[in-house]
N, C-alpha and C positions, 0 to 999 in steps of 0.2 A: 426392628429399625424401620424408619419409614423414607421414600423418598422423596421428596419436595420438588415439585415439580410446575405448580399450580403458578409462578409470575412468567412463566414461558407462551408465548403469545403463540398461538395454534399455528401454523402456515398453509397458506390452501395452499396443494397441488398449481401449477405453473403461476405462481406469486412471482413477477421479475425481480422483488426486490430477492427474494430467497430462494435463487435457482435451485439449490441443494437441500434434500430436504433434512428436517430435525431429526435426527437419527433416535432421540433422545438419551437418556440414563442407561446403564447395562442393569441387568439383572442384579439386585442386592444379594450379595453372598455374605452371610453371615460369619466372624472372625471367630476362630476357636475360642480366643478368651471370653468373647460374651456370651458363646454359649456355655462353656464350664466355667465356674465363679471360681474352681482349685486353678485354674490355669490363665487367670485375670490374674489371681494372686501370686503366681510363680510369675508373670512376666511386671507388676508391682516391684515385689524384691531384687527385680534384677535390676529392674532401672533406678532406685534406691541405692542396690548395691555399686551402681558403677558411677553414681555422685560420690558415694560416700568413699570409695578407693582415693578418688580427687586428692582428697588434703595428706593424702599419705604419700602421693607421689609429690605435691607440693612440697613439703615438708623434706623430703630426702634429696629433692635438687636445692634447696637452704643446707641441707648439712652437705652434701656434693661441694657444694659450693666452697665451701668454708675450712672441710673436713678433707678435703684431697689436694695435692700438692698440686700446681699448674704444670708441674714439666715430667710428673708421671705418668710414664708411657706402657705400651701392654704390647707383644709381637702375638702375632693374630692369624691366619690366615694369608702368610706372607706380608703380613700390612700392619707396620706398627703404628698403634692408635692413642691418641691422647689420652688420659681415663678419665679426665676430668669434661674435657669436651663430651666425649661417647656416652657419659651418664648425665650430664646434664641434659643433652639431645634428649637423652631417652626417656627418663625422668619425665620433664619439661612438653614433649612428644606424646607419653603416654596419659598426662592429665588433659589434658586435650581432645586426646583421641577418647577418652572417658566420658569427656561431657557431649560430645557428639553423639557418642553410641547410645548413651540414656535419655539426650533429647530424641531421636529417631525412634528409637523403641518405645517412648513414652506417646511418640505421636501416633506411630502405626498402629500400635498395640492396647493403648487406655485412653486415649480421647475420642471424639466421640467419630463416628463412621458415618454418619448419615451423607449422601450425596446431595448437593444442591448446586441448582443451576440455574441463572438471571440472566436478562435480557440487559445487552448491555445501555446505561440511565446515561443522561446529561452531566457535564462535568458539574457542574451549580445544584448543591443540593437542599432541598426544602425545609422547614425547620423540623418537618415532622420528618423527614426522613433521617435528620438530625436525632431525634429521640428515637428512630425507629433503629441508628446505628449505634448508639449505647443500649438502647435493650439488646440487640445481638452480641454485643462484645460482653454482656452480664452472662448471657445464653452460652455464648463461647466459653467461659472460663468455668463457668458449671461444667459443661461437657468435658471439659479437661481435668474435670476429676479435681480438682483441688482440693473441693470441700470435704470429699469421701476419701480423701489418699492425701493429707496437707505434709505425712512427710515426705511425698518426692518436691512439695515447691520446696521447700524448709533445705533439702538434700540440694537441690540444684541452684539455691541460691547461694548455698554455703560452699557448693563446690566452684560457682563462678569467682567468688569473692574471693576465694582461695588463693586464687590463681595470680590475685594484684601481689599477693607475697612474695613470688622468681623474679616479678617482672621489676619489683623495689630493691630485693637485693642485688640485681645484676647494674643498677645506676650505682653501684662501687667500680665499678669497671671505669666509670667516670673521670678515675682519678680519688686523688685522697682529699679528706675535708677540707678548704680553705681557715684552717684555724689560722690566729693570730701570729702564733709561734711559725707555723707552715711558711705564712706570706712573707715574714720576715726572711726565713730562709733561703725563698728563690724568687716570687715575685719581685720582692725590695730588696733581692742584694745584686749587688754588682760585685765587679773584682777594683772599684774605684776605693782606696781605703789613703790614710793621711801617709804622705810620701811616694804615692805611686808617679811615676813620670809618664810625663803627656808627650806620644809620640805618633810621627804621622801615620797615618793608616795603610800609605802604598810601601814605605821604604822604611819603616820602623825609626826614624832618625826620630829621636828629643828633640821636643820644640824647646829655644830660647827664646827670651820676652824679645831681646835685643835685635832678635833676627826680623822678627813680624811685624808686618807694615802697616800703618791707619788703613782700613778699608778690605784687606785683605784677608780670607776664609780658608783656613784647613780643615781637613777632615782627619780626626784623630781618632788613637784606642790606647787602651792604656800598656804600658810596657810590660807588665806581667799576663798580659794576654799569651802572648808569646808560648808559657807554660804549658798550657793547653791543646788538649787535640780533638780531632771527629769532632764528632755531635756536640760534646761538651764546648768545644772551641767556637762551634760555630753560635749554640743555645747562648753565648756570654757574647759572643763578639754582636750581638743583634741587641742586647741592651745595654752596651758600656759603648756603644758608637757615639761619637763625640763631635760637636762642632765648634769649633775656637777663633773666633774671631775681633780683630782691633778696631776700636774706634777712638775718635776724640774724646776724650774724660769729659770735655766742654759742653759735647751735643748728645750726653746720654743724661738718663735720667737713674739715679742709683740710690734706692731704698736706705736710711738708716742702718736698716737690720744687714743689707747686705755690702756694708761698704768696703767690707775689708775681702771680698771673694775676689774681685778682681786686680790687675795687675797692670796698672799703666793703662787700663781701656782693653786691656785684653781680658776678656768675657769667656767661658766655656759655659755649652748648654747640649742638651742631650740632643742627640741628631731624629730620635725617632719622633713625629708626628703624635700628637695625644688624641686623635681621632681616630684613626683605625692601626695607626702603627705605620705607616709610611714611615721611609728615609727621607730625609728635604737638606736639600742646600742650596738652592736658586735664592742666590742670594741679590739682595738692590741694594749696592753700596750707602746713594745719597739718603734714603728714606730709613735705612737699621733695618726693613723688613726683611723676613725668610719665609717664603711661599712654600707648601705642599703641593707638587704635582702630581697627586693622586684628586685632591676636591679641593683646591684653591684654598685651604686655611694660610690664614699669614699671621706672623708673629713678630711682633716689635720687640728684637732684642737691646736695644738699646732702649728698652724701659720695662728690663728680667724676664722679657720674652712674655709678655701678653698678648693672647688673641685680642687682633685690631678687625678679623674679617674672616668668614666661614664658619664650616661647623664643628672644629674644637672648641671647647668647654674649658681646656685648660691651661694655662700658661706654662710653655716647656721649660723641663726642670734645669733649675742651673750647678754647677758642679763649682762647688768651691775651690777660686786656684792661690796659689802661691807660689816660688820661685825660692828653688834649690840654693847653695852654698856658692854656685856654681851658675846660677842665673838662666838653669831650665826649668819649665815650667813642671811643678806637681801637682796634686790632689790635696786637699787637707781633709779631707772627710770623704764616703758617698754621696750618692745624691742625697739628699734632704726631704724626697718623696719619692714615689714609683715611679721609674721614666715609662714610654707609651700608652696605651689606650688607657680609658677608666674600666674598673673592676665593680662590680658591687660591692666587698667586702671593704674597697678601698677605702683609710678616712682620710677623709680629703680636710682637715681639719687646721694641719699645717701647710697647709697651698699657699704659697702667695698669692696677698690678695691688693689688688689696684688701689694706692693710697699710702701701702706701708713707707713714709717716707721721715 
């Protein structure tokens, strides 16, 4: 091995700019492996060997994964331990710590050893220094053995590549697929179904048509909410929130398709925001609008709740009402599409749209 020394500019003795002088390069000592060609080739196989382990610890944190139950635990050391965590760690830990070891060993041990030292250049570099830095980086990956050893690239690429397979199964963790059937399920249902009674949201009372006044805004949920508890109660009460408000039949604008949902000018429409999911009830009598106090969306319910201003996209969903035997307000149906934010998977197909009239 040689060592390269010749772009290093000489320094004379008391030079101000290079008070300290060039100590230069240390003595080249030459690596066992280049001197015995048996012991290049035993540290070869090793870094071969510890690409090639890679996909087998890959492979056993996918069946870990799959293959062990989530709430099997092991007593250990005083210390009961997941098993499904502990082997994935380990798993997961040891393919990593694999391709670290076989990159280091490949470096120290089979590429190339020569010392070389530059004087440091202008950041702007020449065209020829240009050509002069892809001929190094040809020179570099010679020296790295590729051509003479192709299967540790072949090994260490296969073991990198490996590695995308833990990190794809674990976006199951994500949640389950948004299928069709799925969205139906919980996205798009609510506890709103034909005959459910619309009652206020502080005091449980049934609303009557006959009680509610032109102008006048309650905030409702449905009466089988009630049913419900914890998590479940609260995951439902945040998409069947309701807002029911009366206006003059005279000063609203009411779709063909939807003439028969209302009730004397009394309107229900989902309380949540189609922009991020806000709650909104600021409401302005004279105008029909309902403002978002999170980003100013407004929505003209007296023409089925159309975005007039902001950055909802879509008109909040309306709830089909009707009136009991008994002259309290019901449900006739769910909603007719997803109440809050948009979804990707959403089809937005059956939206109302500006004009159905």
């Amino acid at each position: 091995m040689t060592h390269d020394q010749s772009t290093l500019a000489r320094r004379e003795p008391g030079d101000p700019h290079f008070p300290v002088a060039d100590p230069g390069i240390e003595e080249h000592v030459e690596r066992y492996t280049d001197s015995d060609p048996a012991l290049g080739r035993r540290a070869y196989l090793q870094v071969v060997t510890a690409f090639a382990l890679v996909p087998v610890f890959a492979i056993a944190f996918v069946v870990v994964y799959f293959a062990v139950p989530r709430d099997a635990s092991a007593h250990l050391l005083g210390v009961n331990w997941n098993v499904q965590t502990t082997l994935l760690g380990l798993t997961a830990g040891l393919a990593v710590l694999l391709i670290g070891i076989g990159a280091i060993h490949w470096a120290r041990q089979l590429m190339t050893d020569t010392e070389i030292a530059e004087e440091r250049h202008p950041v702007h570099s020449t065209d020829a220094e240009k050509e002069g830095f892809v001929e190094v980086l040809n020179a570099g990956v010679a020296d790295a053995g590729v051509k003479r050893r192709g299967l540790i690239l072949a090994s260490f690429g296969g073991a990198l590549g490996i590695m995308a397979v833990p990190a794809l199964v674990t976006l199951a963790d994500l949640g389950p697929w948004p299928t069709a059937d799925l969205r139906k399920k919980t996205l798009e249902y609510t506890l709103w179904a034909e005959g459910v009674r619309v009652v206020n949201d502080t005091n449980w009372v049934p609303l009557k048509a006959a009680d509610i006044e032109i102008g006048q805004l309650i905030n409702a949920e449905p009466e089988n909410l009630r049913d419900l508890h914890g998590v479940e109660y609260q995951n439902m009460k945040a998409k069947t929130a309701l807002i029911v408000v009366r206006m003059d039949p005279n000063s609203i604008k009411i779709p063909e398709s939807r003439k028969d949902w209302q009730v004397g000018g009394i309107l229900a429409y989902s309380k949540i925001c189609t922009h991020v999911g806000c709650p909104i009830s600021l409401w302005e009598q004279q105008t029909h609008h309902l403002l978002c106090p999170c980003h100013q969306s407004t929505f003209d319910l007296g023409d089925s709740g159309v975005v007039v201003f902001g950055p909802a996209a879509r008109a909040l969903p309306q709830l089909p009402l009707k009136v009991d035997g008994q002259g309290y307000l019901i449900a006739q149906s769910d909603f007719t599409v997803p109440v809050g934010p948009s979804f990707f998977e959403r089809d937005s197909r059956n939206d109302f749209k500006e004009g159905d009239r």
